[in-house]
C-alpha positions in Angstrom: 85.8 -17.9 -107.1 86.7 -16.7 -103.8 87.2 -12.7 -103.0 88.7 -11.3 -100.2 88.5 -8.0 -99.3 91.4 -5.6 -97.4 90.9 -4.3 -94.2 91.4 -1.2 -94.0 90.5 0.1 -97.9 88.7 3.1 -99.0 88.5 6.4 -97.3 90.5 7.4 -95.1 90.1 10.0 -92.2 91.2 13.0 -94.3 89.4 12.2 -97.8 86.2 11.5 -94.9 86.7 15.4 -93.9 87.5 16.9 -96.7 84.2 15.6 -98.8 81.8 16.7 -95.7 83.6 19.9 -95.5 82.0 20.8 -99.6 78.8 18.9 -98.7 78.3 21.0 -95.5 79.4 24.2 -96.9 76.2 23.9 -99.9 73.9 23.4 -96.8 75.5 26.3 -95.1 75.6 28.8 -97.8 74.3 27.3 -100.9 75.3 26.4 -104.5 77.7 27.3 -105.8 81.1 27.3 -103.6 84.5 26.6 -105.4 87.1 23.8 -104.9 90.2 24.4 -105.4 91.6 21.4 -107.6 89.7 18.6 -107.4 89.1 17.7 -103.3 90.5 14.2 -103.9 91.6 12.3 -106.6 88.6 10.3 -107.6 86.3 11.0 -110.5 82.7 9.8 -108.9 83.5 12.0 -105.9 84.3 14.8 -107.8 81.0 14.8 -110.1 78.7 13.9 -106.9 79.6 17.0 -105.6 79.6 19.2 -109.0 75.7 17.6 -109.1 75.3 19.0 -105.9 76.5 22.3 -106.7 80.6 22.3 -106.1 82.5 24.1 -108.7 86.2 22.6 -109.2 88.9 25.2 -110.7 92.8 25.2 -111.3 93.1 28.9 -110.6 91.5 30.9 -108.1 91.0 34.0 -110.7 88.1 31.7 -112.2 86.5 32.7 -108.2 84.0 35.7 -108.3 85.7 37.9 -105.6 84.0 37.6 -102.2 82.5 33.7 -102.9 83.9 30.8 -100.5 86.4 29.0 -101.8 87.8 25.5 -100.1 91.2 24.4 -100.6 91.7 20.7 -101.4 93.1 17.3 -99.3 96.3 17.7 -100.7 96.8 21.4 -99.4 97.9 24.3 -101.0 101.1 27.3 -100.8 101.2 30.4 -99.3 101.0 31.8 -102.7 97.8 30.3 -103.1 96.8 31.2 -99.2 97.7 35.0 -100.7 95.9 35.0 -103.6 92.4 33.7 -101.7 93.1 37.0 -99.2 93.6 39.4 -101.7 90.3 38.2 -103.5 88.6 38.3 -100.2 87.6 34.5 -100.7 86.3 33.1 -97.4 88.3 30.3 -97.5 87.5 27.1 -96.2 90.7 24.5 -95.9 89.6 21.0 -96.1 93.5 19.8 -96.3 94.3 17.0 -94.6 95.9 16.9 -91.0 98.2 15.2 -91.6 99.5 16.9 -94.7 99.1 20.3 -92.0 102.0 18.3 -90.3 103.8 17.7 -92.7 104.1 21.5 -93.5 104.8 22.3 -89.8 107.6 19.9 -89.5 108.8 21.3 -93.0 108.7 25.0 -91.6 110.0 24.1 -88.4 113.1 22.7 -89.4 113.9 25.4 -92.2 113.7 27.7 -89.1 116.6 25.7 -87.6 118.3 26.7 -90.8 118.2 23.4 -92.3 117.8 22.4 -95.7 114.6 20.4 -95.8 114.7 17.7 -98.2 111.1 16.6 -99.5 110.9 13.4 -100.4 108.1 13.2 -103.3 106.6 13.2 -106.8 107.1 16.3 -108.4 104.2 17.7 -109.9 101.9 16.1 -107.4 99.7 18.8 -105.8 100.7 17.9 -102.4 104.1 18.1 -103.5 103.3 21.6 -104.9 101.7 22.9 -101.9 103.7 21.8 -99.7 107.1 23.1 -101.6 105.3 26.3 -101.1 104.6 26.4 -97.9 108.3 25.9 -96.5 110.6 28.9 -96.6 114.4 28.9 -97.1 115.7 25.7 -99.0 114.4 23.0 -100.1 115.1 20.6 -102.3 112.8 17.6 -104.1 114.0 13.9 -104.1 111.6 11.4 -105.6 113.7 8.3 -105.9 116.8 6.2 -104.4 118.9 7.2 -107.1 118.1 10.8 -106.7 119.0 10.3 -103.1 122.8 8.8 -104.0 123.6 12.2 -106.1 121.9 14.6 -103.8 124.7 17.5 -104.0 125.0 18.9 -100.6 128.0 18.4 -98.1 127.9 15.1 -95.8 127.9 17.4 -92.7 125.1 19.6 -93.8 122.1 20.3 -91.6 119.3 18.3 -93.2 115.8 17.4 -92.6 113.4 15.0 -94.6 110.0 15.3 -94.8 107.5 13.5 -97.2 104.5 13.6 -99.3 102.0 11.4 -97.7 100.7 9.1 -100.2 104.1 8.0 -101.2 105.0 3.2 -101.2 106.1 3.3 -97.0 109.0 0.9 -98.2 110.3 3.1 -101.0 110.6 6.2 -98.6 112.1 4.2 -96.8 114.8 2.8 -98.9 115.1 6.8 -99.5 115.6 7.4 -95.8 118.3 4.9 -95.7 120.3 6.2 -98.2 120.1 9.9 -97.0 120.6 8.6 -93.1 124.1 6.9 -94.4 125.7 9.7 -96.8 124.6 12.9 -94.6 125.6 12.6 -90.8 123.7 15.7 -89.5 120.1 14.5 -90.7 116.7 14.5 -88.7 113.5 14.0 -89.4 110.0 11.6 -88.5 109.8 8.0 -88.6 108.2 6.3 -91.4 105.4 4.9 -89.5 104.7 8.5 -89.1 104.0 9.9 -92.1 100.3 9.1 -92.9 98.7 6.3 -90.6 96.6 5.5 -94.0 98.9 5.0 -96.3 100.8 2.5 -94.4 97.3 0.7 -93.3 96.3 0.0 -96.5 99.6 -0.8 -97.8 100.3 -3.4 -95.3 96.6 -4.7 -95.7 98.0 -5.2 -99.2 101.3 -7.2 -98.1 98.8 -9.8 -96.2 96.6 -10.4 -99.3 99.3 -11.1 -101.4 99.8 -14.9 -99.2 96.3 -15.8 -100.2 95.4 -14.5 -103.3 96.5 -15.0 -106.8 95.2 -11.3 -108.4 94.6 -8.3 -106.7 91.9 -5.8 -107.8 92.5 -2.0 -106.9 89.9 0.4 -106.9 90.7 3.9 -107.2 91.7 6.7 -109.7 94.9 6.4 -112.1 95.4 10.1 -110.5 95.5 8.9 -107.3 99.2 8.3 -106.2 97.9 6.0 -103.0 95.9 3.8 -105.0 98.7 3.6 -107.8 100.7 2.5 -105.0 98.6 -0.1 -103.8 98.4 -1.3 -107.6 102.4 -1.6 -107.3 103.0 -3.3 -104.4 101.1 -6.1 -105.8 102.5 -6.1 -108.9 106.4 -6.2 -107.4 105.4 -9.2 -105.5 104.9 -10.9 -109.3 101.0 -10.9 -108.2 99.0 -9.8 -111.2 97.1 -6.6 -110.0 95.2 -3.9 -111.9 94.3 -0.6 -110.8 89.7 0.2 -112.1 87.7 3.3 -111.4 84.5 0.8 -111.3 83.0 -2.4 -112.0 82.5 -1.1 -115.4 86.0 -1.3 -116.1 86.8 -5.3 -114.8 87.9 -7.2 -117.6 86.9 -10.9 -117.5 90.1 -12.1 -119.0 91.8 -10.6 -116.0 90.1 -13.6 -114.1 91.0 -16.8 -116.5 93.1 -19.3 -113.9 92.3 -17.0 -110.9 91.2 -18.9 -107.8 91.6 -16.1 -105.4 91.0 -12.1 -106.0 92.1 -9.5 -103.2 90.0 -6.3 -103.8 91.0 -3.4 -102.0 90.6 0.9 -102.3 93.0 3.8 -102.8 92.3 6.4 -99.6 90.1 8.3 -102.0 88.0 5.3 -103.6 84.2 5.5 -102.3 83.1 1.8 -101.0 80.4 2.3 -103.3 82.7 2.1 -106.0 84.1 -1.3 -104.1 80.5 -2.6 -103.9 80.0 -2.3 -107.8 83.6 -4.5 -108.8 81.8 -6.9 -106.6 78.5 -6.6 -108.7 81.1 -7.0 -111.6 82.3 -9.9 -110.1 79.4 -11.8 -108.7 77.9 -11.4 -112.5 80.6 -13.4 -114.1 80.1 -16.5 -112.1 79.9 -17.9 -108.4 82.0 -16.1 -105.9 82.3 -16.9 -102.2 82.9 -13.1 -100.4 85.1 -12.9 -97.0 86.6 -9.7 -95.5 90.3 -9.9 -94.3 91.0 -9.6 -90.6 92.6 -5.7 -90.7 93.7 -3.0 -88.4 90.5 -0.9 -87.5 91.1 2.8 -88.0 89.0 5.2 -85.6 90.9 8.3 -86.3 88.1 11.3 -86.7 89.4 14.8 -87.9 87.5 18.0 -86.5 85.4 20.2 -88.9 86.1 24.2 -89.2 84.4 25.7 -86.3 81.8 27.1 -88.7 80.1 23.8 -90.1 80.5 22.1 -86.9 76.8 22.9 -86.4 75.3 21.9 -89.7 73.4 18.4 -89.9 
């Protein structure tokens, strides 16, 4: 059995950040300090850090007044950005950079007196925050046929912005069809959305010519790794989306020649390492890593855990 693993999978410049930004802050200041949400979609993430002290809330009345409090990857609203200052919560914001951007282009645009169209998964709590975080109108599109019926006049002032995490070719498709029915539209490119979404999906793409099932690792709350599973999938490739190698299922592998493994943004390589444990104890299995885009992007600390080893 041969497996080939994607390159780039696994964490991703943001998720990198956001997890040292919890594990620096219990060196700087001690257990406990509180997450808002979970800090990224993955489970064994989320309990290494509540071993080490982190507590995870929904709400930030469950945060004793005064105690540091971080806000998650996915970024939160101004409503949530008021509630930490009115507790007095010294916040720490381990959101993502390039969800930041995406909020600036969002509040830049509804300055031009535009109607900002966010393209998205309602619910998610990027999606959330980031609705939150752009005054004036705006208005939620999560598919292609959403897009068709969007209500406004073909002249209107528009501008798109997305959720990061979102399939690069179905935002796309969404793009189109706003770009053809409203004539005064502006907003980014695809390719710049989230460098680490489209990395991973198009390490995806290339598996699919030389593998026969594809093997996703990451949380069924994640909505990059779900992705990942689904690109494979609407190639007709068989794919399946496990936490661990405690959830591989040997019948997954009857006829299978060649597996592609790869990892949601938010999936720990240690949880990579044990599918291939999982693997290697069902039978024989030649290992080889895909030639991949390297990713070197680093994102800055807050100033005041720069200095902690």
């Amino acid at each position: 059995m041969k497996v080939i693993l994607a390159q780039p999978r696994g964490f991703c410049a943001g998720v990198v950040r956001a997890i040292e930004i919890v594990e620096r802050a219990l060196q700087r200041f001690g257990a406990p300090v509180y997450v808002h949400h979970e800090i990224v979609h993955n489970r064994h993430v989320v309990e290494d850090l509540r071993g080490k002290g982190a507590i995870f809330v929904e709400d930030l009345s469950e945060v004793p007044e005064g105690a540091h409090a971080i806000f998650s990857a996915h970024g939160v609203g101004r409503s949530v950005e008021a509630a930490a200052a009115r507790r007095g919560l010294q916040v720490l914001d381990a959101t993502c950079p390039l969800v930041s951007k995406v909020h600036g282009q969002g509040r830049r645009h509804a300055a031009e007196g535009r109607t900002v169209v966010l393209i998205g998964h309602a619910g998610h709590p990027e999606v959330v925050g980031t609705l939150d975080q752009i005054p004036g109108k705006v208005v939620l599109v999560q598919s292609v046929d959403e897009a068709e019926v969007l209500d406004l006049p073909a002249d209107a002032p528009l501008a798109y912005v997305s959720q990061t995490t979102l399939s690069v070719d179905d935002t796309r498709r969404i793009i189109d069809v706003l770009r053809r029915r409203f004539s005064q539209l502006v907003g980014p490119s695809v390719g710049d959305i989230c460098y680490a979404t489209q990395n991973r999906q198009n390490a995806v793409r290339e598996l699919l010519a030389r593998v026969d099932l594809v093997l996703v690792v990451g949380s069924p709350h994640s909505s990059n790794s779900r992705r990942l599973q689904e690109i494979a999938a609407e190639s007709g490739c068989p794919s399946y989306l496990l936490a661990d190698g405690s959830e591989l299922r040997p019948e997954w592998l009857h006829g299978r020649s060649a597996i592609g493994l790869t990892a949601g943004a938010s999936a720990p390589e240690a949880s990579v390492e044990d599918v291939i444990a999982a693997l290697r104890r069902l039978g024989p299995m030649q290992l080889e890593t895909m030639d991949g885009r390297s990713e070197r992007a680093v994102f800055p600390l807050p100033v005041v855990l720069e200095s902690v080893a």
